[in-house]
N, C-alpha and C positions, 0 to 999 in steps of 0.2 A: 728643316723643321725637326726638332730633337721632341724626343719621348715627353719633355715638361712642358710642351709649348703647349698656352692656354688653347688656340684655336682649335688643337687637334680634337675631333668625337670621337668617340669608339664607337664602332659598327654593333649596336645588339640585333636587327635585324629577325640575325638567326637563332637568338635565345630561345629556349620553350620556358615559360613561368610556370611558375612553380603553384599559382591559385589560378583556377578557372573562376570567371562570372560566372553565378547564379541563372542556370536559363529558368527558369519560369516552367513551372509544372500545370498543366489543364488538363487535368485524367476526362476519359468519355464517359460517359454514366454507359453501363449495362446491366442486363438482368441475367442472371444463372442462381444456382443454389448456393453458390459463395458468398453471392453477392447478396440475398435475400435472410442469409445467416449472420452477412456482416450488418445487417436491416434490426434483426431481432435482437442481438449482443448489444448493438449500439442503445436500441430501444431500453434496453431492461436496464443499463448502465446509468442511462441519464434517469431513467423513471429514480433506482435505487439512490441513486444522489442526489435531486432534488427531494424527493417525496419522503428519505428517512427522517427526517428531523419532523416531520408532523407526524407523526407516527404517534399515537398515546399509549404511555404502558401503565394502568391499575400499580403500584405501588403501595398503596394503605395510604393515610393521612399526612406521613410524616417523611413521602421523598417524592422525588420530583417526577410526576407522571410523563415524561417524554421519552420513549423508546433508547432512544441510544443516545447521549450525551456525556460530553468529557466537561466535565463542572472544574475548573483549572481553581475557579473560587474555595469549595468546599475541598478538592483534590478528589476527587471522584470518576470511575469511571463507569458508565450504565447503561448495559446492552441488553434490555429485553430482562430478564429475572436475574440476569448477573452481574453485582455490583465489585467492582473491583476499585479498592483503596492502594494508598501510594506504596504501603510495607509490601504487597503483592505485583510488582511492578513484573515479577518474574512468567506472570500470565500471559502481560503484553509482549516481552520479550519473547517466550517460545512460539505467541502466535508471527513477529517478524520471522523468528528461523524457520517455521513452518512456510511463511510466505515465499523466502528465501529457498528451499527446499521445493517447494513448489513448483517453483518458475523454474527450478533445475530438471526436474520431472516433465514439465510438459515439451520443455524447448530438448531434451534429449529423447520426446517420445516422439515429437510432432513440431519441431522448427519453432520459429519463433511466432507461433501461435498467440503470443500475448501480444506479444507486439502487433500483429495485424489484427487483433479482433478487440482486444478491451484495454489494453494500455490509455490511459485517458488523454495523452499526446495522438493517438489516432482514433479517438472517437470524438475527440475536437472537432479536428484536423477534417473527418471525413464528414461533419455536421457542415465543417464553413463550407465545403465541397459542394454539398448541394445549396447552401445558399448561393455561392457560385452560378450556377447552372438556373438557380431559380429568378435571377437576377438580369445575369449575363448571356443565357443559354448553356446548350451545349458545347462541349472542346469548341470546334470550330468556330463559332460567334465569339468566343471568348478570344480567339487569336486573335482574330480579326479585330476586336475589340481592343486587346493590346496595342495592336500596330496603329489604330486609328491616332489620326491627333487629339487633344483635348477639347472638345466642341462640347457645346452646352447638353446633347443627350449623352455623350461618357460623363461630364462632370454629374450627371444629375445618376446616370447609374453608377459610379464611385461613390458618391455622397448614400444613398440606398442602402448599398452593398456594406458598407463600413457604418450605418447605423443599424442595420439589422446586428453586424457582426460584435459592436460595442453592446449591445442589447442584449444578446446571448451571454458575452462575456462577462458584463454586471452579473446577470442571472447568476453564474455562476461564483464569480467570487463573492455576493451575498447569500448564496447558499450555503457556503462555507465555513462564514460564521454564526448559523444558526445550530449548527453539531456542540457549540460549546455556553449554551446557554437557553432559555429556553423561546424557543421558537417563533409563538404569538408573540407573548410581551418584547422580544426583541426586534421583531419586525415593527409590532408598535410606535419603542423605543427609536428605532433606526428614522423613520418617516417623521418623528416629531420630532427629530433632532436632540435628544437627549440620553441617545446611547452613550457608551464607553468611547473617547477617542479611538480607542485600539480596533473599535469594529469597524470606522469608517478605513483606517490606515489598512485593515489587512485586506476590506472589500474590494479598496482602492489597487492595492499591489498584486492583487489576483485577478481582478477583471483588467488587468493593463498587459501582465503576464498571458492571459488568453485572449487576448485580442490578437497580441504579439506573436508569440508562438502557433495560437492554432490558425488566424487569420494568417501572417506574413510569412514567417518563417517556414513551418511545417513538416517538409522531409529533412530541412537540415536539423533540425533538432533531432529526429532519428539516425542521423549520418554522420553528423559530426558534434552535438553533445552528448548525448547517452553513449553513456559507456559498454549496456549491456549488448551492440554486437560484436565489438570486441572481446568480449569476457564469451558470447554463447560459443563460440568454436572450441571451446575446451567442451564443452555438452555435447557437441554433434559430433558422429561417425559415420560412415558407410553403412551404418544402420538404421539413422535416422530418418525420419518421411520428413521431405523438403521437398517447396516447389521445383519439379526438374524439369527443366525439357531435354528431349530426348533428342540427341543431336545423330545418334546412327541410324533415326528413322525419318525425319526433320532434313537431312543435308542430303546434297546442295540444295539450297531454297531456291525457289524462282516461282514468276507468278502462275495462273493456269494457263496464261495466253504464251508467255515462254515456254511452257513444257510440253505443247505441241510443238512447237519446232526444234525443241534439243532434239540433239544425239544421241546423248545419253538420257537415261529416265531419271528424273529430278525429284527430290525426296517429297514429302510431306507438307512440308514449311513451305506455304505460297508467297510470302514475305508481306502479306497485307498489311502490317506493325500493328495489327489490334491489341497486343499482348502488351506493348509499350504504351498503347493508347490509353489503355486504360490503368496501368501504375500507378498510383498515387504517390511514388517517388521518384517518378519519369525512368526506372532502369529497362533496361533491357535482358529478360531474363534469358534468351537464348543467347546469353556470354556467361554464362554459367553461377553458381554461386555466388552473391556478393552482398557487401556491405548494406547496400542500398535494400534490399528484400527485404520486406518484413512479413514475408509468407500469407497476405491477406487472400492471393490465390484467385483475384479476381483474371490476371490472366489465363487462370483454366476455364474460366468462366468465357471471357472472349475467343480463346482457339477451342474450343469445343464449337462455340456457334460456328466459326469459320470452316474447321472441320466437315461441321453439320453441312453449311451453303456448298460444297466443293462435293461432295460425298466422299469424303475421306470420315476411316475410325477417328472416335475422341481418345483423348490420353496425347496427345502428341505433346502437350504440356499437362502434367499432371503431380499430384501428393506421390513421390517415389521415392524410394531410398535410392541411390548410386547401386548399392549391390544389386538390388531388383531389377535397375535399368541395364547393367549387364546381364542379368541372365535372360530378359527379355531380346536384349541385341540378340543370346548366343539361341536364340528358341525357346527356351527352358520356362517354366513356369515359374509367377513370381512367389516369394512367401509368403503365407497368407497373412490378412493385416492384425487380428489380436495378437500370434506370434510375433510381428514386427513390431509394436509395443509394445507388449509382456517378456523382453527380454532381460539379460541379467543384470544389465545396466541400471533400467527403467524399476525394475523388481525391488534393488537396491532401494535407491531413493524415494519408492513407494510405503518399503519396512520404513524406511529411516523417520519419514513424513509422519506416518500411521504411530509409528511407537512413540512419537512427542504427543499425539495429538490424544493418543490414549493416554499417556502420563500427568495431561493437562485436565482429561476431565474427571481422572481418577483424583488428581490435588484438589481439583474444583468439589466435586464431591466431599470429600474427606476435610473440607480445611473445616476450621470453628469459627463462628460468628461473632468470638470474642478473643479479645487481645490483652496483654499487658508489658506493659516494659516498664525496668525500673533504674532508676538513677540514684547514686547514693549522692549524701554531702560528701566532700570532701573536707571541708575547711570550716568547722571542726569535725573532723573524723569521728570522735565520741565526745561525750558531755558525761560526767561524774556526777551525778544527782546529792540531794543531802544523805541520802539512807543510804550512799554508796554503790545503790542499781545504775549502771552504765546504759545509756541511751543513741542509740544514731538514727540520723534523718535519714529518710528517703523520701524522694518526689516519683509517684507512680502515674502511669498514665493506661488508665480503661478502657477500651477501645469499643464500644458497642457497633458491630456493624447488620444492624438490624434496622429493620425502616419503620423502628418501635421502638416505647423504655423498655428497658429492661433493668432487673433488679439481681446484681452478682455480691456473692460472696468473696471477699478475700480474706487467705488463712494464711498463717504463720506452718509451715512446712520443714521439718527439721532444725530448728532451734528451741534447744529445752529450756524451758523455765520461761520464755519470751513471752511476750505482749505486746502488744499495741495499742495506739490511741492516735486521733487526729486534732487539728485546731481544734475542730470544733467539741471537743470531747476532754473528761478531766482526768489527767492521768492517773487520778485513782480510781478509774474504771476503765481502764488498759483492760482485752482481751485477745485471744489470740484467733479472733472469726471479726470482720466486718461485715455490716452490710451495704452495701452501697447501692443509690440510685441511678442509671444513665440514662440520659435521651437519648431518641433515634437517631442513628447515622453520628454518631458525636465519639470524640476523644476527651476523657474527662481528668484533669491534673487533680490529684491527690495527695496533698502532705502528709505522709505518716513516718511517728515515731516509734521503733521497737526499741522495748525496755530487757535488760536482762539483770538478774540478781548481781549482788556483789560478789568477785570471785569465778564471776564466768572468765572461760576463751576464748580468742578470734572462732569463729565457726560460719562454714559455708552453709546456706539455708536459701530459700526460696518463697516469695509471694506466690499462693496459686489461686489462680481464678475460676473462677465456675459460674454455676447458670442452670437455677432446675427449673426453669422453663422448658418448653416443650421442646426447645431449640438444643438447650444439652451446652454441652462442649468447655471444654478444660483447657486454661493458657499456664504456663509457670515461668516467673520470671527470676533468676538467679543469683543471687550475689553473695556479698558477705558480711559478718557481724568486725566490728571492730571493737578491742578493749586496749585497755593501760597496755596490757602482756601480750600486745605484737596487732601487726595491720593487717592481719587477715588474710597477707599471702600464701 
């Protein structure tokens, strides 16, 4: 039999693959302070996310009284007194880097603290969890329940369990579209079937998405799509607080009925697996750091009680730095915890945080509630009138961002001899002041033409805006004059 002969198999036997099956995660419900923290976070998370969009905000007549709304229609965005327009996009942006900065801050003060308490991948994730258990029971019932075969009481708890969980998930992706339009009349809208195509399409791909992710998937989207815990190990050091267990106080593990008959005195660690039991990403934290952690810390919650039943001290899984966990092996006392936070690392990206965040309300304060920009013709660059006075277009746009009319002046600012006039105006009552009316929350297109005597030069000049309202505030927009004697560069 030669090497090509079709009959021959190769022996893989002894391959290891390279993907393991999916085992199936059934955390235990317990109670500790972790766990009753990860209760409150959860709480306040879904309250803020369902309940912002009914939220009413006073406005005045002329905007849209709903708390915080991103109006993609008008280009708007309105959080509470502050309205932010599309030319100010750079708000939205320093609060990402802020957000960005943030998450650098807490995951290099305190682990991936976001990820186990308010990432909305685990506050899903830990909602389907107790429907789990509300359904199925506890771990236990739930194995059992896996392993069973399909008889009419699993189908009928499967069928439950996944209409609770589609039920939740709608929730959700129709809350999602209420942020961008206004609230009542869109729920209205939705229910009598005369909303936007777009809100049924995005309702749909969000509650399909959390059914998916937070029902099915769950820890693998922590493990193997999100990128950020490959990205947090450049944030962590041997300074950071991360779940640790202590393995020079912890080893050898055995249980308490083994450690009456060892030889040697057996560490801490009675190997009960409560710490694994309860994971919500089935790891094993006493194999040290890893991917799978997302620091929610309910296994200090579980070895503490075991602790507790054994009469052994807590901490044996505990918030520690690696440096602290040696100095406690070597006796020594650990660093106290505002210093293990408040170090120069964390101090950094606190300045760094703090200086955007004051930059942002100092621009917020300071900015004008009025805008202008202006666009020349080009084609024709100037017009020779009969008297000889050279004329060029401009198209101005007014920007009133008040949730009122308001009444601005536009002046002619360094161009001698100039004038203006619009459509609706006769060029021989050209002057060098407008008045112009705007309505609330509006951009308003303006034709104007400025006039200059026979004999002018190109000259650079500017529209400036104002506003002696009680609001104030000065815009100027820049350009240039064109003649016969050159284009104004």
């Amino acid at each position: 039999m030669t090497a090509h002969d079709p009959n021959l198999r190769a022996d893989h036997s002894n391959e290891i693959g390279l993907y393991e099956k999916r085992k199936s995660v059934f955390p235990k419900a317990i109670d500790g302070a972790f766990r009753r923290f990860k209760w409150l976070v959860m709480a306040v998370c879904l309250v803020i996310y369902w309940g912002t969009p009914w939220i009413r905000w006073d406005r005045g007549p002329y905007a849209p009284d709903q708390a915080v709304l991103i109006d993609l229609g008008n280009r708007r965005f309105f959080m509470f007194d502050i309205e932010i327009w599309p030319h100010e996009f750079y708000f939205v942006a320093g609060l990402l880097i802020m957000a960005g900065i943030g998450l650098f801050l807490v995951t290099s003060a305190v682990g991936r603290a976001w990820c186990g308490y308010a990432c909305p991948q685990t506050v899903w994730t830990d909602l389907f969890q107790h429907v789990d258990r509300l359904v199925d029971g506890d771990r236990n019932a739930q194995l059992r329940l896996q392993k069973a075969p399909w008889t009419a009481a699993k189908i009928g708890k499967r069928a439950l369990k996944w209409a609770i969980y589609l039920g939740i998930s709608f929730a959700t992706g129709g809350a999602w579209i209420f942020y961008f339009a206004d609230a009542p009349t869109l729920q209205h809208a939705f229910w009598t079937g005369t909303a936007a195509p777009v809100a049924y399409a995005t309702t749909f791909v969000l509650t399909m998405t959390t059914f998916i992710f937070g029902g099915f998937m769950r820890e693998q989207v922590c493990v193997y799509m999100c990128p950020w815990p490959r990205i947090q190990t450049a944030m962590l050091d041997e300074k950071s607080l991360i779940v640790t267990y202590k393995d020079w106080r912890g080893e050898p593990r055995g249980s308490v009925k083994s450690a009456l008959k060892a030889a040697t005195p057996l560490g801490d660690c009675i190997d009960c697996m409560q710490c694994v039991a309860v994971c919500p990403t089935g790891i094993d934290i006493r194999q040290g750091p890893q991917i799978g952690c997302i620091t929610c810390a309910l296994c200090i919650d579980a070895c503490d009680k075991a602790m507790a039943d054994v009469g052994r001290p807590r901490g044996l899984i505990d918030y520690c730095t690696l440096d602290d966990a040696e100095k406690e092996k070597r006796g020594e006392e650990p660093t106290p915890i505002l210093k293990t936070i408040f170090r120069p690392r964390t101090l950094v990206y606190l300045g760094v945080w703090s200086a955007i965040g004051l930059a942002l309300l100092f621009m917020l304060g300071q900015r004008a509630r009025l805008d202008i920009s202006v666009a020349k013709d080009r084609n024709p660059e100037y017009v020779m009138l009969s008297d000889g006075a050279i004329r060029n277009a401009f198209t101005l746009k007014l920007r009133n961002m008040e949730a009122r009319p308001r009444t601005f002046n536009v002046a002619l600012e360094g161009l001698d001899g100039g004038a203006m006039f619009t459509d609706e105006m006769d060029a021989a009552a050209a002057k060098r002041v407008l008045t112009v009316e705007v309505p609330a929350d509006t951009t308003k297109p303006l034709r104007v033409y400025a006039v200059r005597p026979r004999g002018s030069k190109p000259a650079e000049f500017a529209f400036v805006l104002t506003s002696d309202d009680k609001e104030g505030g000065m815009d100027r927009g820049e350009t240039t004059f064109t003649t016969a004697e050159g284009n104004g560069q």
